[in-house]
The first five atom37 places (N, CA, C, CB, O) and aatype in JSON, in Angstrom:
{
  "aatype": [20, 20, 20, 20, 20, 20, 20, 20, 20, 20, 20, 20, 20, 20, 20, 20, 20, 20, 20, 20, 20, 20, 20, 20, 20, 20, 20, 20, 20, 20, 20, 20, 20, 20, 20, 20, 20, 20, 20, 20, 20, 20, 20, 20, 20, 20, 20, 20, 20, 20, 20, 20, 20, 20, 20, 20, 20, 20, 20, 20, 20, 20, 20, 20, 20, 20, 20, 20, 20, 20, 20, 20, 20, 20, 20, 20, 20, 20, 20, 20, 20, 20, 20, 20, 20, 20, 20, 20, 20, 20, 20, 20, 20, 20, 20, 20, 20, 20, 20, 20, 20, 20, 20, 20, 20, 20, 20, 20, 20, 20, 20, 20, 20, 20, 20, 20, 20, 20, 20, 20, 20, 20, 20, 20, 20, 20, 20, 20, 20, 20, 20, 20, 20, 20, 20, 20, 20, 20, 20],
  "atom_mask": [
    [1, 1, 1, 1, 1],
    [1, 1, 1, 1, 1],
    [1, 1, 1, 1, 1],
    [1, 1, 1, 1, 1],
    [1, 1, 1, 1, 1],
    [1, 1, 1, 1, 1],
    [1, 1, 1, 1, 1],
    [1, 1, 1, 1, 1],
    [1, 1, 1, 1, 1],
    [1, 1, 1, 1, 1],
    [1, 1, 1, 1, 1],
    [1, 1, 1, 1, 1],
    [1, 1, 1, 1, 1],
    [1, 1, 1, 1, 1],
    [1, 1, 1, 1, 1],
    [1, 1, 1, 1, 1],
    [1, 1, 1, 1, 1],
    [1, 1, 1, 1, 1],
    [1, 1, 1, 1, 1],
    [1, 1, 1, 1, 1],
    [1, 1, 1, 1, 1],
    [1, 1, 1, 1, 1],
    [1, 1, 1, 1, 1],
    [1, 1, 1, 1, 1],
    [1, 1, 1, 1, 1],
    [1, 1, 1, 1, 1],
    [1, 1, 1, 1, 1],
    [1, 1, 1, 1, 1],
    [1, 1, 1, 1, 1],
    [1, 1, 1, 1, 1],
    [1, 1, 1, 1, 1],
    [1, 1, 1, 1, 1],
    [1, 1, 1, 1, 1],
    [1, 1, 1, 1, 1],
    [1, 1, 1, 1, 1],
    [1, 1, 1, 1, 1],
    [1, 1, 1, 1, 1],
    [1, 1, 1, 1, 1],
    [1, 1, 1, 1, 1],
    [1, 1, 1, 1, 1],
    [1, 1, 1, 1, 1],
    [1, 1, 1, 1, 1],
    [1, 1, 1, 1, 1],
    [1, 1, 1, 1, 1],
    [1, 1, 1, 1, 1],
    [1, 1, 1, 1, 1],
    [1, 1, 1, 1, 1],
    [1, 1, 1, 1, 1],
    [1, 1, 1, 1, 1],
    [1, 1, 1, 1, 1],
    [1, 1, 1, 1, 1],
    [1, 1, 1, 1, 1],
    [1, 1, 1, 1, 1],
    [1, 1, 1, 1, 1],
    [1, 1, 1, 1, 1],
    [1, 1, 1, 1, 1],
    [1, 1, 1, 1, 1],
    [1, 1, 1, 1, 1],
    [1, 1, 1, 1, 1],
    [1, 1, 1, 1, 1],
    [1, 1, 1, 1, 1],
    [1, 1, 1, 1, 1],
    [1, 1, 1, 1, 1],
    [1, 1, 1, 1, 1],
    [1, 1, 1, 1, 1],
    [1, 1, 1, 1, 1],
    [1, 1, 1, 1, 1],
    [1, 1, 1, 1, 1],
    [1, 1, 1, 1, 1],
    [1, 1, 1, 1, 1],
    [1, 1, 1, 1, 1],
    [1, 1, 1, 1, 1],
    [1, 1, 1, 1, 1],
    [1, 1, 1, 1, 1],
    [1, 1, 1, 1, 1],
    [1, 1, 1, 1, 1],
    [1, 1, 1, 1, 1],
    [1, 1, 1, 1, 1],
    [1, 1, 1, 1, 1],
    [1, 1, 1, 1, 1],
    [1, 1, 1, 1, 1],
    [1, 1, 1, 1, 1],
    [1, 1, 1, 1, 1],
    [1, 1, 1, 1, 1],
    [1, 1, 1, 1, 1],
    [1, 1, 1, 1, 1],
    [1, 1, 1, 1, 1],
    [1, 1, 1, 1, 1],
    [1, 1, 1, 1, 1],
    [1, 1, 1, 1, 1],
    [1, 1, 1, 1, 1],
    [1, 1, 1, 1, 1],
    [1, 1, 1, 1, 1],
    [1, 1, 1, 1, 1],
    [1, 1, 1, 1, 1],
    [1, 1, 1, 1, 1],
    [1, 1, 1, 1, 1],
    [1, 1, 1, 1, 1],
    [1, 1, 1, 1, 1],
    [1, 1, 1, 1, 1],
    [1, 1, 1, 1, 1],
    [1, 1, 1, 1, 1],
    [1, 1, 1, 1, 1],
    [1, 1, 1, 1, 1],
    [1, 1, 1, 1, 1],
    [1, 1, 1, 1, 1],
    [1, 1, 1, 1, 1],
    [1, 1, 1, 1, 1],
    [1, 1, 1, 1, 1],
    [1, 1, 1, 1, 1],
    [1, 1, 1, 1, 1],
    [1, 1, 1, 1, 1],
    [1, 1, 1, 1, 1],
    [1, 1, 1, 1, 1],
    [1, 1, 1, 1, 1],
    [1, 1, 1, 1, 1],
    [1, 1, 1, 1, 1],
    [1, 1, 1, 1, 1],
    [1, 1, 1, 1, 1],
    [1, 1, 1, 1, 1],
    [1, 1, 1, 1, 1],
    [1, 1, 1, 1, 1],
    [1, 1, 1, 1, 1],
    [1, 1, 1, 1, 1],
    [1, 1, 1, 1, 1],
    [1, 1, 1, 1, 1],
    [1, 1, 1, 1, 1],
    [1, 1, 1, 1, 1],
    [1, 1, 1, 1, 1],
    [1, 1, 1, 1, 1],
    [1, 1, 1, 1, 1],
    [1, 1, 1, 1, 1],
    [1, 1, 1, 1, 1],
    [1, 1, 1, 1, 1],
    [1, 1, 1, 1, 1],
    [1, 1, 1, 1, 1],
    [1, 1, 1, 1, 1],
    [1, 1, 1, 1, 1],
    [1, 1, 1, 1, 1]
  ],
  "atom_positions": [
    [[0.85, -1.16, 0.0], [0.0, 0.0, 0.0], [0.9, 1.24, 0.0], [-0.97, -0.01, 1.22], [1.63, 1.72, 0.86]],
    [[0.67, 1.52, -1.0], [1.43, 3.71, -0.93], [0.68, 4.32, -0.11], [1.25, 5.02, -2.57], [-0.4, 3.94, 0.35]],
    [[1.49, 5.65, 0.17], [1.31, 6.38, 1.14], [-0.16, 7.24, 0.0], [2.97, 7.28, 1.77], [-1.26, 7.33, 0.54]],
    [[-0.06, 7.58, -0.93], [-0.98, 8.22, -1.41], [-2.55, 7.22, -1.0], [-0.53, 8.47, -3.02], [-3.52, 7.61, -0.36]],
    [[-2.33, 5.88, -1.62], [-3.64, 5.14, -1.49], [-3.73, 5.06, 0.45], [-3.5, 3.29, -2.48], [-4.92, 5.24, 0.73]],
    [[-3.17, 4.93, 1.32], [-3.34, 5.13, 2.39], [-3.95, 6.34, 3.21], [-2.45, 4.89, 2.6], [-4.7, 6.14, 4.17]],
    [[-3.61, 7.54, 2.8], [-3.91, 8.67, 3.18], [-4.7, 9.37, 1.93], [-2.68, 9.33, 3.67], [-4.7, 10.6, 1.87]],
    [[-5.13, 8.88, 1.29], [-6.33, 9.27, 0.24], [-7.58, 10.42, 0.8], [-7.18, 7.7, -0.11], [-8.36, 10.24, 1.74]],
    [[-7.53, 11.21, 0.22], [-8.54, 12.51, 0.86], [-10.05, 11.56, 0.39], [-8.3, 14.61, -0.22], [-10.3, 11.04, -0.69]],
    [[-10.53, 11.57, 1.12], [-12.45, 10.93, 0.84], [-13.31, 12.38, 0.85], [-13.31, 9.63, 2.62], [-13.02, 12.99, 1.88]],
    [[-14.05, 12.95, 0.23], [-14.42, 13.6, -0.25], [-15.62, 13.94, 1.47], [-14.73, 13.09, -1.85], [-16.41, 14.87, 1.68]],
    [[-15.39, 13.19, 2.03], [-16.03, 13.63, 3.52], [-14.79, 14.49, 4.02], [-16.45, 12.16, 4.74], [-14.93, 15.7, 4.23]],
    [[-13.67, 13.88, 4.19], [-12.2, 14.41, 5.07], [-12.05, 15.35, 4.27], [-10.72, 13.43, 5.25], [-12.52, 16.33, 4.85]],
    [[-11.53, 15.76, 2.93], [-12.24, 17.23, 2.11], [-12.37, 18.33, 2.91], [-13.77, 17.08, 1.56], [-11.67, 19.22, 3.38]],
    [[-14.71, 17.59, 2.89], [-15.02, 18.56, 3.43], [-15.01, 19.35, 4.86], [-15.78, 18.42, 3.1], [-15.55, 20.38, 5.27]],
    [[-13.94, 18.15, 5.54], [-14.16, 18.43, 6.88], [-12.61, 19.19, 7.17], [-14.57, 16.95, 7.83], [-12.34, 19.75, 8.23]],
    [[-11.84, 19.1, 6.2], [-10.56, 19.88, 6.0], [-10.78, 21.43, 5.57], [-9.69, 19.13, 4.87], [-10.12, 22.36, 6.02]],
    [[-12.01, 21.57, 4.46], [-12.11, 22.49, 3.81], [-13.12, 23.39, 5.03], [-12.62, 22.07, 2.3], [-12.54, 24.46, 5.26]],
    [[-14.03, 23.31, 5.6], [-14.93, 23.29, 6.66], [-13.89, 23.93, 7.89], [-15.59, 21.64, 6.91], [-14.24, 25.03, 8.32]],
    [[-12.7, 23.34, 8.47], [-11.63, 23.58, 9.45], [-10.87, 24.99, 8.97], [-10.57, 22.23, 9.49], [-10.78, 26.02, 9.64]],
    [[-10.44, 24.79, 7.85], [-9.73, 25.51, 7.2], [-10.47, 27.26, 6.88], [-9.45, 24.56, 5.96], [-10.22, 28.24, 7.57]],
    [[-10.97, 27.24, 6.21], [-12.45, 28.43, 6.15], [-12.57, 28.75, 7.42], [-14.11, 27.82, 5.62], [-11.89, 29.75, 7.66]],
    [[-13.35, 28.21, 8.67], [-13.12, 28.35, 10.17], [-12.24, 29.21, 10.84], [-12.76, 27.29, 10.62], [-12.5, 30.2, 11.53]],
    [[-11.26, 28.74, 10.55], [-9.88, 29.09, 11.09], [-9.58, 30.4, 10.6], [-8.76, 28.1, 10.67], [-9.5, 31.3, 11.44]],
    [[-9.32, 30.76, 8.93], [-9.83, 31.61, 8.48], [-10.27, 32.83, 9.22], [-10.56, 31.1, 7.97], [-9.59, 33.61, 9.88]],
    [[-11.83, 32.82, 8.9], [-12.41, 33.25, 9.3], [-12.34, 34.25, 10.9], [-12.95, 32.4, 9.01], [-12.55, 35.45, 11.08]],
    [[-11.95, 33.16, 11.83], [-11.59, 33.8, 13.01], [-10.26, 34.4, 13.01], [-11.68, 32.91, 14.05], [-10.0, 35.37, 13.73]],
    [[-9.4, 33.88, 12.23], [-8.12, 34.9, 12.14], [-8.95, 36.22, 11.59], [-6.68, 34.31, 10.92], [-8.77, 37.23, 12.27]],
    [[-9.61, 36.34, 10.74], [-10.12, 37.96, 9.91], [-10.39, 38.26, 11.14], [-11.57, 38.23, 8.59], [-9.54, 38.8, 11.85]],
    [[-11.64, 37.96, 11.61], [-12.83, 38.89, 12.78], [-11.39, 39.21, 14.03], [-14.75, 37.42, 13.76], [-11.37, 40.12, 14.87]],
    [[-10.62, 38.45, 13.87], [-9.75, 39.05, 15.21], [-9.05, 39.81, 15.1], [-9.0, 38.36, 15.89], [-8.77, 40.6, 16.0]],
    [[-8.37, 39.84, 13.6], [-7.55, 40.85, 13.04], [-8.39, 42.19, 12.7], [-6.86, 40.27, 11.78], [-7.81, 43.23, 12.37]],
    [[-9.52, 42.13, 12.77], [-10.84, 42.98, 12.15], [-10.62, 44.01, 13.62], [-12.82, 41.86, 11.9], [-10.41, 45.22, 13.58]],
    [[-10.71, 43.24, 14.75], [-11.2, 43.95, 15.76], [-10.18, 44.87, 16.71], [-11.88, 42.99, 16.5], [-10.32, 45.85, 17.44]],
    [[-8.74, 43.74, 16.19], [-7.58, 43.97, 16.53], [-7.15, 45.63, 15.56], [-6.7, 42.47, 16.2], [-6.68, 46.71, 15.94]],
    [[-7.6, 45.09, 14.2], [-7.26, 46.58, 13.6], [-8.21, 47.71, 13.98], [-7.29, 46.54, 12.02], [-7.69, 48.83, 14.02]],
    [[-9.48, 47.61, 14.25], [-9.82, 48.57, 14.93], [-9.55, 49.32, 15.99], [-10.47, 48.39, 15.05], [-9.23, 50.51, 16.01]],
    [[-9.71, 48.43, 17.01], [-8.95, 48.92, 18.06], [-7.27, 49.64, 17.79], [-8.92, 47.68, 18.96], [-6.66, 50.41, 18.53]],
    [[-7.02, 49.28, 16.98], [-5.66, 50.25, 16.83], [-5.71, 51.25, 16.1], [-4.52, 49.68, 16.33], [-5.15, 52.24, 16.56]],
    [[-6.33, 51.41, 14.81], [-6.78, 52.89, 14.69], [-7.45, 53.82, 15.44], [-7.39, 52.98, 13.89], [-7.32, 55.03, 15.26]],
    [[-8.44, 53.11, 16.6], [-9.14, 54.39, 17.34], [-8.12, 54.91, 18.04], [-10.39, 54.11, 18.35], [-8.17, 56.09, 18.39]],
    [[-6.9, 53.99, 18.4], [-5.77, 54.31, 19.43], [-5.43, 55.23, 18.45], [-4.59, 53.15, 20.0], [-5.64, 56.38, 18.82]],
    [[-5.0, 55.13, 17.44], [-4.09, 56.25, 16.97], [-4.47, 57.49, 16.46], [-3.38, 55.84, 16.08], [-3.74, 58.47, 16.29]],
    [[-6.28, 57.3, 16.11], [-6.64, 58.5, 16.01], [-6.99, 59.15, 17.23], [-7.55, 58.55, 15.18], [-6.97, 60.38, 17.24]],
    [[-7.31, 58.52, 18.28], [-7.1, 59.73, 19.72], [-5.96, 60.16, 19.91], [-7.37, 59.25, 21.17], [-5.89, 61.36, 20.2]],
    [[-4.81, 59.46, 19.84], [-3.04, 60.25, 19.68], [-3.23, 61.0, 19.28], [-1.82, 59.87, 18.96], [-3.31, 62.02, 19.97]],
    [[-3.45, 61.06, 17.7], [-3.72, 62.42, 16.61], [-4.62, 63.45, 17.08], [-4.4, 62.0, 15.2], [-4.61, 64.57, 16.56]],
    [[-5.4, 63.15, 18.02], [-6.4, 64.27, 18.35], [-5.56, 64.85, 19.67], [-8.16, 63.67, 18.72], [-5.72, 66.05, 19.85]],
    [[-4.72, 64.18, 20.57], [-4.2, 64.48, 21.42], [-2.94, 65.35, 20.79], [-4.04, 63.37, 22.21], [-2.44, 66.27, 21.44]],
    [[-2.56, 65.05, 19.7], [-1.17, 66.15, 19.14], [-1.88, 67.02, 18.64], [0.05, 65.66, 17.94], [-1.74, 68.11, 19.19]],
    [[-2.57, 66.99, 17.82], [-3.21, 67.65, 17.04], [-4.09, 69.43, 18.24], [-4.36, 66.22, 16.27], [-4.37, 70.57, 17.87]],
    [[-4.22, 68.74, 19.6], [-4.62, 69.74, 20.64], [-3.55, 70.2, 21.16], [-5.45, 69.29, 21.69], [-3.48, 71.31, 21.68]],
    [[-2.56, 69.35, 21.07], [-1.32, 69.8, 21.97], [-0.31, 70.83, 21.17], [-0.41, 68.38, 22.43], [0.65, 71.53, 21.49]],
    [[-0.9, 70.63, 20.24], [0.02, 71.75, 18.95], [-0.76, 73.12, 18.72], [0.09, 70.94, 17.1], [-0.22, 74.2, 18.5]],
    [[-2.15, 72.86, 18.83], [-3.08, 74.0, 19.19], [-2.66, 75.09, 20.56], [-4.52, 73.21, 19.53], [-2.74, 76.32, 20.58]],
    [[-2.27, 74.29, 21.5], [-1.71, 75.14, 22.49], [-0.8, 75.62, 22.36], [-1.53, 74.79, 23.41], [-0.56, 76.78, 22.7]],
    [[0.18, 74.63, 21.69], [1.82, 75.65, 21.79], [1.64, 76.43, 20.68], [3.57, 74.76, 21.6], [2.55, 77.24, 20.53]],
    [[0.89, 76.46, 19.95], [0.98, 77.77, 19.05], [0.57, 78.74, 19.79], [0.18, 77.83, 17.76], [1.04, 79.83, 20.11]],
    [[-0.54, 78.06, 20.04], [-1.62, 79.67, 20.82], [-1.96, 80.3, 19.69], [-0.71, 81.12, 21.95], [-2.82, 79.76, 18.99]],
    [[-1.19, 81.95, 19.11], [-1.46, 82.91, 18.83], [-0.71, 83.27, 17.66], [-1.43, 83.56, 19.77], [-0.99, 84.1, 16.8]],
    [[0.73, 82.19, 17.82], [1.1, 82.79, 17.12], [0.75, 82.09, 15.37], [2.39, 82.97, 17.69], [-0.02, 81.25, 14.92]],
    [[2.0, 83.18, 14.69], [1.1, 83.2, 13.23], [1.67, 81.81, 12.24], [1.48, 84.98, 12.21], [1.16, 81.36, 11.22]],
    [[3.11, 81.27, 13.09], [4.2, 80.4, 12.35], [3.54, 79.2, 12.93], [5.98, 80.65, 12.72], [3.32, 79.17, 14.14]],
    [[3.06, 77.76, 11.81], [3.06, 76.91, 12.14], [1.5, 76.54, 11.73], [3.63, 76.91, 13.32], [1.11, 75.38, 11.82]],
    [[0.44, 77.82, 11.16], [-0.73, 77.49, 11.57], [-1.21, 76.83, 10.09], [-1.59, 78.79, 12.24], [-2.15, 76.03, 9.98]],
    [[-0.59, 77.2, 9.23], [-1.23, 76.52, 7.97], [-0.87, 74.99, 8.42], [-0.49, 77.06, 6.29], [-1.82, 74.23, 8.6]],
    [[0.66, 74.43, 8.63], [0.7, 72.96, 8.97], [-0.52, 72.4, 10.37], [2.47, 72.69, 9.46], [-0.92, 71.26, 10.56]],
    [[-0.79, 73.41, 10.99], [-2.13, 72.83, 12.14], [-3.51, 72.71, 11.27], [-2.53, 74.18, 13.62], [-4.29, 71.77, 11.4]],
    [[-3.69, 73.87, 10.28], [-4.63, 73.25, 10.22], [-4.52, 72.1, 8.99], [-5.64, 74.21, 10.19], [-5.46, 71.38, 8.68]],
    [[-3.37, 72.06, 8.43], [-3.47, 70.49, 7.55], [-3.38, 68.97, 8.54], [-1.9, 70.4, 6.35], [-3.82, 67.86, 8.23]],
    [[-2.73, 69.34, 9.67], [-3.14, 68.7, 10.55], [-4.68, 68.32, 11.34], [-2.44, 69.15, 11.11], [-4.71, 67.32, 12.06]],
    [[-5.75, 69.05, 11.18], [-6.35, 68.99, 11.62], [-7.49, 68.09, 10.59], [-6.34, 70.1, 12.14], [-8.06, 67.02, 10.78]],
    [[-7.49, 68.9, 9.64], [-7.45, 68.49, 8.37], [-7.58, 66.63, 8.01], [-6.06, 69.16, 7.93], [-8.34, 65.9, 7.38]],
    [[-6.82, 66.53, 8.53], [-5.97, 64.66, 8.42], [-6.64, 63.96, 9.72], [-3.67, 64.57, 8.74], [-6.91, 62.77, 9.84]],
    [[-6.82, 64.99, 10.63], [-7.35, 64.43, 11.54], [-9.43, 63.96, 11.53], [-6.78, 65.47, 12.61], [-10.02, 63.06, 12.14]],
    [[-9.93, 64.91, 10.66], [-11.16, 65.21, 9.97], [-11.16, 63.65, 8.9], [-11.05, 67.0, 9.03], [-11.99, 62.75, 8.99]],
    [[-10.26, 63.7, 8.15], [-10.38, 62.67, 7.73], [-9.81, 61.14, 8.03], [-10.21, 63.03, 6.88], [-9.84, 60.33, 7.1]],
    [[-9.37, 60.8, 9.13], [-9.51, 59.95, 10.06], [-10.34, 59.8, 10.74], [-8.88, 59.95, 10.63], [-10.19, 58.73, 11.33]],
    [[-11.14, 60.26, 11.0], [-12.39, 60.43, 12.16], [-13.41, 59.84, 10.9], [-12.82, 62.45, 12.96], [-13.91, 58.73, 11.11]],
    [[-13.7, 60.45, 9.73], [-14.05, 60.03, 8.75], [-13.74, 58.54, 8.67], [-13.57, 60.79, 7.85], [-14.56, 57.76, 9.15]],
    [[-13.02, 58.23, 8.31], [-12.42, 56.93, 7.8], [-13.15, 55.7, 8.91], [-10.49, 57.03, 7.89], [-13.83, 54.74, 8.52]],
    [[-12.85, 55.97, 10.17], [-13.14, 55.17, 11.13], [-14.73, 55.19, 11.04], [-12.48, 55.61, 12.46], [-15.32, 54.11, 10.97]],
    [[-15.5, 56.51, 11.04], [-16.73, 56.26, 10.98], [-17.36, 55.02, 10.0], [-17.19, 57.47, 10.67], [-18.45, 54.46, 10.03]],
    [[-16.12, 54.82, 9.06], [-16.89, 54.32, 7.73], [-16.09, 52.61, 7.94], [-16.38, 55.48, 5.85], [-16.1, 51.8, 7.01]],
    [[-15.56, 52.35, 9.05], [-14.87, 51.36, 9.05], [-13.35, 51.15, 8.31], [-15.73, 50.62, 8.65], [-12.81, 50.05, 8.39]],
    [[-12.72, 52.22, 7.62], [-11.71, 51.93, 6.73], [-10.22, 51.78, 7.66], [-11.7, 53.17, 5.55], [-9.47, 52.75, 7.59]],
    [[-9.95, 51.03, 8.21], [-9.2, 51.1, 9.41], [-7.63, 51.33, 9.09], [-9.46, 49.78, 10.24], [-6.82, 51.86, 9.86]],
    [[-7.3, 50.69, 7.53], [-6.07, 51.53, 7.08], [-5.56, 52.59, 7.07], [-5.91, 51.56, 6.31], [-4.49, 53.13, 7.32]],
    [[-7.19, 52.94, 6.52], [-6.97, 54.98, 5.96], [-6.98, 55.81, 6.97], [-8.3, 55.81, 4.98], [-6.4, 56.89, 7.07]],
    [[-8.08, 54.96, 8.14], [-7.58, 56.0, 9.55], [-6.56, 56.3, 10.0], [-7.88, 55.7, 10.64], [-5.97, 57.35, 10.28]],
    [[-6.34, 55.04, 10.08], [-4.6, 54.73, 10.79], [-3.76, 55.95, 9.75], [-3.76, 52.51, 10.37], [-3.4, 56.97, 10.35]],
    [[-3.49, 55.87, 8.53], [-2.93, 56.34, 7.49], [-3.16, 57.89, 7.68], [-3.48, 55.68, 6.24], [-2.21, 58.57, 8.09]],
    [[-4.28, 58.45, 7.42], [-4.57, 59.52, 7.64], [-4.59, 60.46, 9.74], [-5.93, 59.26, 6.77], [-4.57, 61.62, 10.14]],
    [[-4.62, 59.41, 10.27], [-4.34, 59.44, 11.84], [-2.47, 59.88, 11.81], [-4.79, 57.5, 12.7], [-2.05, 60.82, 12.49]],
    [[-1.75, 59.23, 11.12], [-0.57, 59.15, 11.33], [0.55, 60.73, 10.71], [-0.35, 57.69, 10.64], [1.69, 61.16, 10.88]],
    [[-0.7, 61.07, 9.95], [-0.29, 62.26, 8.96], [-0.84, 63.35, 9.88], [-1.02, 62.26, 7.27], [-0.07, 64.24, 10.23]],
    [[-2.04, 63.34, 10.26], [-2.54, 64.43, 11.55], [-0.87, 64.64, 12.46], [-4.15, 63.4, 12.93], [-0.1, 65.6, 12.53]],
    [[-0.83, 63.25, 13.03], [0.27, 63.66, 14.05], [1.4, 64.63, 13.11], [1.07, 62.1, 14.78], [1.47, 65.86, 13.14]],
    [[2.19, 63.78, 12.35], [3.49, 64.34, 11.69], [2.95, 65.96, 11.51], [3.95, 63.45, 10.01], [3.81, 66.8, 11.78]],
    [[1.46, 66.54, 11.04], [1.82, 67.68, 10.83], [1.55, 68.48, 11.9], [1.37, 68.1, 9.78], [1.83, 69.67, 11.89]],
    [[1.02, 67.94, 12.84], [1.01, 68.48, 14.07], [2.1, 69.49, 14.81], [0.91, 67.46, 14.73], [2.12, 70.62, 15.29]],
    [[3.41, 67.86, 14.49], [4.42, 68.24, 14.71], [5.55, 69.36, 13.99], [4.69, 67.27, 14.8], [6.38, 70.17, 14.41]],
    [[5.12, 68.93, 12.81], [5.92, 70.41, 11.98], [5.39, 71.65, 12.24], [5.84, 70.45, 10.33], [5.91, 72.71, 11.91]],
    [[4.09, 71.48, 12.96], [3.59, 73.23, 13.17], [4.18, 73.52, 14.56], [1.62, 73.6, 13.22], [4.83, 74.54, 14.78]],
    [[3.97, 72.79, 15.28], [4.94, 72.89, 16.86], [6.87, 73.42, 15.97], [4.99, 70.38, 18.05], [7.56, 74.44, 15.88]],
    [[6.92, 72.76, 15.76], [8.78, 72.78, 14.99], [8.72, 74.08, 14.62], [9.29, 71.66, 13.35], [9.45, 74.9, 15.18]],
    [[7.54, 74.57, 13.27], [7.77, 75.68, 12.84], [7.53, 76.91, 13.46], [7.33, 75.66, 11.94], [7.91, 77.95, 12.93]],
    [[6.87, 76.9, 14.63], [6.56, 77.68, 15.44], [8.14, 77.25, 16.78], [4.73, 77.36, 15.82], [8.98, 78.09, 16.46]],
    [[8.26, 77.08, 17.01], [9.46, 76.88, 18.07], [10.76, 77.45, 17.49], [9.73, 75.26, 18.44], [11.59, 78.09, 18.13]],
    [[10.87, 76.96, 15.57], [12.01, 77.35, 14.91], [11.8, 78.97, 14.85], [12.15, 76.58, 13.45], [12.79, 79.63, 15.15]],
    [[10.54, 79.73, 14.47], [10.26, 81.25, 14.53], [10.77, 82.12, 15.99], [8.56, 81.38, 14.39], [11.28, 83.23, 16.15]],
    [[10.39, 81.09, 16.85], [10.55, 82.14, 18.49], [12.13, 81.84, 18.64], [9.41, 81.39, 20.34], [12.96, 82.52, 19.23]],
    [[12.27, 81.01, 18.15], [14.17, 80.76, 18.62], [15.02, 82.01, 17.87], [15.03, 78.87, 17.78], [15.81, 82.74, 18.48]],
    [[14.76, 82.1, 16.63], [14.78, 82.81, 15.48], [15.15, 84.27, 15.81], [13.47, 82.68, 14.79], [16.24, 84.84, 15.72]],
    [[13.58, 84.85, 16.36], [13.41, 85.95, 17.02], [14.31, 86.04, 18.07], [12.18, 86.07, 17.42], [15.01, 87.05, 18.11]],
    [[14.48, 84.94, 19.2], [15.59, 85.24, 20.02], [16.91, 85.69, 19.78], [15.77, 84.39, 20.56], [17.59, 86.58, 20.29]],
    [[17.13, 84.81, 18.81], [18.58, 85.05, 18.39], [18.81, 86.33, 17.7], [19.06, 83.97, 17.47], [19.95, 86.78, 17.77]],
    [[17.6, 87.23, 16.81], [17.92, 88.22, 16.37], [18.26, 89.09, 17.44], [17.07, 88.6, 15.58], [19.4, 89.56, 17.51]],
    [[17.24, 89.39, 18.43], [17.46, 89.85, 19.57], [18.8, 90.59, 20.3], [17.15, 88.92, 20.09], [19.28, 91.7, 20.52]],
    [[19.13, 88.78, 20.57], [20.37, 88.87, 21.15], [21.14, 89.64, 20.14], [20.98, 87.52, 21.51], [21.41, 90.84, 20.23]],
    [[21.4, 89.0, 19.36], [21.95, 89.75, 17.97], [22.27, 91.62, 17.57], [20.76, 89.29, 16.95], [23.16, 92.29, 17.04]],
    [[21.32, 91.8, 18.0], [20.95, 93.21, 18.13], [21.16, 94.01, 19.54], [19.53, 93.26, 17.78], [20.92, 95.2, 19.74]],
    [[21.71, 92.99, 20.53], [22.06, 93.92, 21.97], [23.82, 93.84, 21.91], [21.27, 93.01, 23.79], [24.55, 94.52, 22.62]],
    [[24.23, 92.96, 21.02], [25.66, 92.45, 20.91], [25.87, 93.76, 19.97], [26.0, 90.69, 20.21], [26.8, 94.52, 20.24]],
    [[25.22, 93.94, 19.14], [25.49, 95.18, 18.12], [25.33, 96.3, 18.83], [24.56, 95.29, 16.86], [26.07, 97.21, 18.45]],
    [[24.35, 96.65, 20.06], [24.48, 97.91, 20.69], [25.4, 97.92, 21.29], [23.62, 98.33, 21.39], [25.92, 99.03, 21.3]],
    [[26.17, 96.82, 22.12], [26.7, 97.07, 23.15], [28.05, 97.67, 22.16], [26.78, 95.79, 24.29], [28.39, 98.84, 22.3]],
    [[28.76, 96.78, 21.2], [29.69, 97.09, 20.76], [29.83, 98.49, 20.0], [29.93, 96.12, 20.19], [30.91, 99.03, 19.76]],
    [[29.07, 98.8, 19.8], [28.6, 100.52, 19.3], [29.12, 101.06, 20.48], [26.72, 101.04, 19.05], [30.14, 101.75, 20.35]],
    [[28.61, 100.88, 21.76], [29.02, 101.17, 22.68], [30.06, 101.61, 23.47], [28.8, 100.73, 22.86], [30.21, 102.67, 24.07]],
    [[30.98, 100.36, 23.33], [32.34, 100.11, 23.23], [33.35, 101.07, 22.53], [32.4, 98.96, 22.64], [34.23, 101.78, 23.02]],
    [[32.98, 100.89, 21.24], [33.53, 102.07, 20.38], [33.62, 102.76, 20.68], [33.24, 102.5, 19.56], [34.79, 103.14, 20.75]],
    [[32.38, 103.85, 21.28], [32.23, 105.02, 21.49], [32.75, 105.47, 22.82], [31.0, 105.26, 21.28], [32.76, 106.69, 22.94]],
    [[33.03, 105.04, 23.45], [33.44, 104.6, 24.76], [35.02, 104.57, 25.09], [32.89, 103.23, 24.91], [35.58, 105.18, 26.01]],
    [[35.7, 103.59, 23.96], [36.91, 103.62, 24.18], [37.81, 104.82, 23.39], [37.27, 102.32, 23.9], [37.61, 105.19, 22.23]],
    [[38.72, 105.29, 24.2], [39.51, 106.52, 23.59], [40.46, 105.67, 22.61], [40.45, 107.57, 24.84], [41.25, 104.82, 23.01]],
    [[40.22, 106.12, 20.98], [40.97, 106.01, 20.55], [42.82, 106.11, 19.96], [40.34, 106.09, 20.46], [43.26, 107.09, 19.36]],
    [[43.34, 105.31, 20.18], [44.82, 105.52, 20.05], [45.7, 105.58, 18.84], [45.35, 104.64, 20.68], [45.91, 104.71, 18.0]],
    [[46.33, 107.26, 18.98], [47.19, 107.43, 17.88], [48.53, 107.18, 17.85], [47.11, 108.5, 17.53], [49.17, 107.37, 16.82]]
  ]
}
């Protein structure tokens, strides 16, 4: 007897392979289904949490606000996405909220540093005016 005629699929064992198999399946999707949900809502509350937290550190000012609101923007359409079940595009569009979140925080932090340094910049130039004027020149 061969191993083929021994272990011969019978069209019952088939269906009870094909039946297992589909099953199995199946519960891998719905878990991965629920599993991916749950991880886009996680990441679109992150995004709503940067997306507020970048709202504050701007405040007022004027550097940073076009990237907030494309951030916000991304965040609109994540919220979207999830409503509709698309748990990629949330995630996807969740992940882009954050990043521009963050470039409006950056571009706003890079402006006030900016300003500082002119600042300083400009008391180093008085003082040495200063100096000049100050020290008796030698002939």
């Amino acid at each position: 007897m061969t191993y083929r005629t021994k272990y011969r699929a019978t069209p019952v064992r088939s269906a009870v392979a094909l039946a297992l198999g589909v099953s199995i399946l199946l519960g891998s999707l719905s878990a991965y289904g629920s599993n991916a949900s749950d991880l886009a809502k996680q990441h679109v509350a992150q995004s709503d949490t940067s997306v507020e937290q970048a709202r504050q550190t701007l405040g007022k000012s004027e550097h940073g606000t076009v990237e907030l609101q494309q951030a916000r923007d991304k965040l609109d359409a994540a919220k979207s996405a999830l409503a509709k079940k698309d748990w990629k595009e949330a995630e996807r569009a969740a992940a882009q909220a954050h990043l521009f979140a963050e470039l409006a925080v950056a571009k706003s932090q890079s402006a006030a540093a900016r300003k500082s340094a002119d600042e300083v910049l400009a008391s180093l130039e008085i003082l040495r005016q200063e100096t000049e004027r100050n020290t008796p020149t030698q002939r």
